[in-house]
N, C-alpha and C positions, 0 to 999 in steps of 0.2 A: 613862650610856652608856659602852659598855669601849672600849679606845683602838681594838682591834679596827673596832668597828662608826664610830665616828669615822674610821678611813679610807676603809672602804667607803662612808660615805656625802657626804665630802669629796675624796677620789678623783680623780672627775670633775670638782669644782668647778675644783681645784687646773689641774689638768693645761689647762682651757680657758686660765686664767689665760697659759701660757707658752707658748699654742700659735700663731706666727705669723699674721694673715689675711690670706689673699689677696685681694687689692684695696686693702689698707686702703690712706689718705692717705700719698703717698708711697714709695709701692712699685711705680708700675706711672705707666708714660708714661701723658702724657693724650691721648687720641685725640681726630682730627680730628671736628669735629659733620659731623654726614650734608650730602653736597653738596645731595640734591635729596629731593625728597619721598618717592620709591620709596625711597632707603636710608635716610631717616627709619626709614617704615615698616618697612622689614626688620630695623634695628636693635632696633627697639623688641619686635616680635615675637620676635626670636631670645633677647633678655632678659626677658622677661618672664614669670614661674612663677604659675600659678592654682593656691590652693589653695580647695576647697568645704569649708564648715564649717558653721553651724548655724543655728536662727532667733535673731532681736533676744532679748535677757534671756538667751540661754542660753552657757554656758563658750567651746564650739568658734567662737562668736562672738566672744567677746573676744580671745581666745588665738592667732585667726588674725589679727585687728587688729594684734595685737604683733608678730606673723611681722613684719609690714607696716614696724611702726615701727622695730623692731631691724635687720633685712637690707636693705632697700632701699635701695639707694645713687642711685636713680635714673636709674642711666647702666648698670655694670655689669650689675646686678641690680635686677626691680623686683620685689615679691612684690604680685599682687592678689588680696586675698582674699574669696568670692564668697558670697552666702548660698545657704544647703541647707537642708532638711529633717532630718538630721542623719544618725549613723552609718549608718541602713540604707538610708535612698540615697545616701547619699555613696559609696557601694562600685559602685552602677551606674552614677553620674555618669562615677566616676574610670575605668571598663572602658569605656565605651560614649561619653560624651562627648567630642570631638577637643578642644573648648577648658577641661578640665579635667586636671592635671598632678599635684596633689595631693591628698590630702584627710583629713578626721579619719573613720578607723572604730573597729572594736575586736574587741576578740579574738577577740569570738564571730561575726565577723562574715561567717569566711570558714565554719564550718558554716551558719549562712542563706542563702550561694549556693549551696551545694553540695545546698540543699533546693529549691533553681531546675533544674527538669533540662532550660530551654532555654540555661544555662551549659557549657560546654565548657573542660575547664581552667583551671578559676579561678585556681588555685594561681600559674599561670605570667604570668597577665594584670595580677593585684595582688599586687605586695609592700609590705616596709614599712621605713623609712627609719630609724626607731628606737620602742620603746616611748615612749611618754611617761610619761602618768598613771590613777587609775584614776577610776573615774564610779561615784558612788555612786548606793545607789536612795534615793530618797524617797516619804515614802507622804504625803500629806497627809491627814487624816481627823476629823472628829467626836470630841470627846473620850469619845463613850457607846461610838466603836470603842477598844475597847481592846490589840486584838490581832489580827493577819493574818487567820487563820481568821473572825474577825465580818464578814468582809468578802466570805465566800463567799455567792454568789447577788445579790450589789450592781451597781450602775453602778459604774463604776471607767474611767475618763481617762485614757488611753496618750497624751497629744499627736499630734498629727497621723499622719495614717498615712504611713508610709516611713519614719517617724525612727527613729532610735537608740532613744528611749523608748517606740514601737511594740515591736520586738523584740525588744530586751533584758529590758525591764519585761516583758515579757507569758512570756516564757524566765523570769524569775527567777521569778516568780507560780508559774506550772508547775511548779519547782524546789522551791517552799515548801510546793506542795499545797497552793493556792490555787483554786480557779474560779471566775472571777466575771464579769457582764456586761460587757465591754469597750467602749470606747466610742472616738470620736479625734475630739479635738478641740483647736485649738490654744490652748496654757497658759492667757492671760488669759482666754480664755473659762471656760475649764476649774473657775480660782479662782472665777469670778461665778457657774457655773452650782453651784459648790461653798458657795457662801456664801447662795445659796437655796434652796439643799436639794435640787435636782436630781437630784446623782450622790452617792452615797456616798465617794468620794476621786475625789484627784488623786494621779499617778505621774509621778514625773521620774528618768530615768537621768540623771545630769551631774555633772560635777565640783564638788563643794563648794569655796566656797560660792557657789551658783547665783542669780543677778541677782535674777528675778523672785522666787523662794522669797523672799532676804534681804529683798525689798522691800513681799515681803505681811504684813499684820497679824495673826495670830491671834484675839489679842486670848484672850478667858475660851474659847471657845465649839472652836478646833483645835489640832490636836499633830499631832506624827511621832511613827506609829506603828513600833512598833518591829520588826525583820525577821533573827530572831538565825539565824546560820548554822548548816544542819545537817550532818550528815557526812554524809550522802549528796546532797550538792550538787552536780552539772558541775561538772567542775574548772579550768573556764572564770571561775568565780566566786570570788572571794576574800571572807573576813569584813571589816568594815568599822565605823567607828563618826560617830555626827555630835554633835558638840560643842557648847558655849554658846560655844565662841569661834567658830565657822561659823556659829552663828545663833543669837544672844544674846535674839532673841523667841520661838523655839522652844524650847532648851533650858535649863532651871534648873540643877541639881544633877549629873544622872548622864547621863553619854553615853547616847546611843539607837543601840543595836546596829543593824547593819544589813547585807547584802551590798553589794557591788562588783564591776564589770568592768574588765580594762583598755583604756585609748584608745589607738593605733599611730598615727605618721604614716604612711598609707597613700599609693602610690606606682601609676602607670601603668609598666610592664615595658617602658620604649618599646627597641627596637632600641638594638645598642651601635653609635657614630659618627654617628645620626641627629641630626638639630637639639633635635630632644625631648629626646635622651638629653643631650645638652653641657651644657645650661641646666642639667639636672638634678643634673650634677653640680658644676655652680656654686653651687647650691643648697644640695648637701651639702658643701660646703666652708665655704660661710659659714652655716650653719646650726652644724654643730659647732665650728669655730671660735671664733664669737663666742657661743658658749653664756652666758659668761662674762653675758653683757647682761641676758640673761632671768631672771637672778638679783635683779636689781635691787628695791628695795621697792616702786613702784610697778607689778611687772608681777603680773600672776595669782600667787598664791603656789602652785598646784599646778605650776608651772616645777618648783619643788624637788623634785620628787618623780623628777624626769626619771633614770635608769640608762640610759646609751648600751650597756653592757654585756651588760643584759638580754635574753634572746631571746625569740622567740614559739613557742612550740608551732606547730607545723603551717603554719608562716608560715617563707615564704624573703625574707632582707635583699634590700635594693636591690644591687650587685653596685658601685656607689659608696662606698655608704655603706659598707659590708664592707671593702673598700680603705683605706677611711680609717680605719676603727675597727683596721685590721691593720698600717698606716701608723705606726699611733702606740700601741704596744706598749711599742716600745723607750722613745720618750720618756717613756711610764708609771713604764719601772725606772730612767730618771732622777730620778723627780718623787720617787719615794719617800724615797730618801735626805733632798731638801731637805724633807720633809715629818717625817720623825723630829726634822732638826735644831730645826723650828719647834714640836716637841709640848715636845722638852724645853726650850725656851727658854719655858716659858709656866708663870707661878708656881702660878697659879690654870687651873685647865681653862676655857675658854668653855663655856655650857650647853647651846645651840642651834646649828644649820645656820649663822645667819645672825652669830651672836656667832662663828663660827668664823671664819667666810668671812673677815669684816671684821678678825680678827685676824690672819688670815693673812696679808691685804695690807697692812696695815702692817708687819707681822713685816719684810716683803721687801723694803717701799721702806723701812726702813729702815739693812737689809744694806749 
């Protein structure tokens, strides 16, 4: 890796590192607790951020648990994170529902509303907080499937209908020059009806490595099928690959190619000075802020993948999040310097993200 791309992708890490948080312990008087019940209530609602994420086994699942765990201060800030069907309703929940503030969608998500033409200015209703990560496809299939195309004229399992793997899966199919009988039905079903011969695969769009996948057996009898990127792909879609360290029962020797989408924290466009709008941008304070947390080894390791940096095609930031990300520029051409001083102070390179990170912080609490 050239020191180059070693900034680029330690960068961000760094900069959370030395970035103040607002609220943390000791920085902020502690408020009276609510005299009576009504401002109980009103406290609690004026703090508290719903974000809609995904069904049980699947990423957007986990990853909004951790919002939970990492941000929640309990008093400040609570973060509740709410079960969904996944990215392709989470984009209607977030428009249309009054008790939903946040939620996981994905790139392609705002050409699917704009194929709704009882939608009106999408554009302006949802935006998005930051890129995150990307969501891979998986094909589960019969080892006699050998290849996408044997799959045309089959049953084939999108997961439930409105999910992210309704959409997207069924988008990248079409992409590959695929047609096949589509069918929706939710995951575990999906594997039992797959493991009796029912459907010809299962489909999951989600971020590797995905619960119920890691947790099914193959055994002699299924593989991921492999789904290599063509150049005439929506450029919606990224190439992609799935590993024996993502799923050490699925793959032996050689990665299994595959495409990708990516996931956005998507955002409700509430009024600026509204109650909706404050929370939110308490939200985006301690959300980038404490990035630094999500780091950690026990959180989802697609955290790492996160570029605050990063923009969306055809997607406008939150106008918080923008603020902050423009906030802390300057701080960036401070970081740099301490960030040369610590490359050459290092005999040996670290290999990885994580052998960085963790050398970094010793580097500094050592200074």
């Amino acid at each position: 890796m050239s020191r180059l791309a070693l900034y680029v992708a330690f960068l961000g890490i760094a900069l959370m590192a030395n970035v103040p948080v607002a609220g943390a312990p000791g920085t902020a008087p502690v408020e009276a607790a609510p005299a009576t019940e009504a401002a109980l209530g009103e406290r609690m609602n004026a703090n508290t951020v719903t974000v809609v994420t995904g069904t049980p086994g699947g990423t957007y699942f986990r990853v909004g648990a951790e919002l939970a765990f990492v941000l929640d201060d309990g008093d400040k800030l609570r973060i509740l994170p709410m079960l969904g069907k996944g990215a392709g309703e989470n984009a209607y929940d977030i428009r249309f529902l009054k008790g939903v503030d946040l939620g996981f969608v994905r790139t392609d998500t705002l050409q699917q509303l704009r194929q709704d033409n009882r939608l009106k200015n999408i554009e302006r209703q949802i935006q998005y907080i930051s890129k995150l990560f990307d969501d891979e496809l998986h094909v589960i299939a019969p080892n006699s499937v050998r290849t996408m195309s044997d799959l045309a004229g089959k049953r084939v399992s999108f997961d439930v209908k409105g999910s992210g793997t309704d959409y997207s899966g069924r988008a990248m199919f079409r992409e590959l020059g695929v047609v096949v009988e589509g069918i929706n039905v939710d995951q575990p079903t999906a594997l039992e009806m797959l493991r009796n011969g029912e459907i010809e695969a299962v489909v999951s769009v989600a971020a590797k490595p995905v619960a119920f996948i890691a947790s099914f057996d193959p055994g002699e009898r299924f593989h991921f099928v492999a789904a290599p990127y063509p150049d005439t792909m929506n450029e919606a879609y990224v190439p992609a690959i799935l590993t024996r360290t993502d799923y050490p029962k699925f793959v032996g020797g050689e990665a299994v190619e595959t495409v990708a989408v990516g996931t956005v924290l998507g955002v409700y466009n509430s009024p600026k000075g509204s109650a909706r709008y404050e929370k939110l941008v308490r939200f985006v304070e301690a959300f980038f802020g404490q990035f630094d947390k999500f780091l950690a080894p026990q959180r989802h390791p697609k955290w790492r993948e996160v570029n605050f940096a990063a923009s969306v095609k055809g997607w406008t930031r939150f106008r918080p999040a923008q603020e902050w990300l423009d906030r802390h520029k300057e701080q960036e051409a401070v970081a740099q310097p301490d960030l040369d001083r610590f490359f050459q102070s290092q005999p040996e390179r670290p290999a990885g993200k994580e052998e960085i990170y963790q050398a970094y912080l010793k580097w500094r609490q050592a200074r």
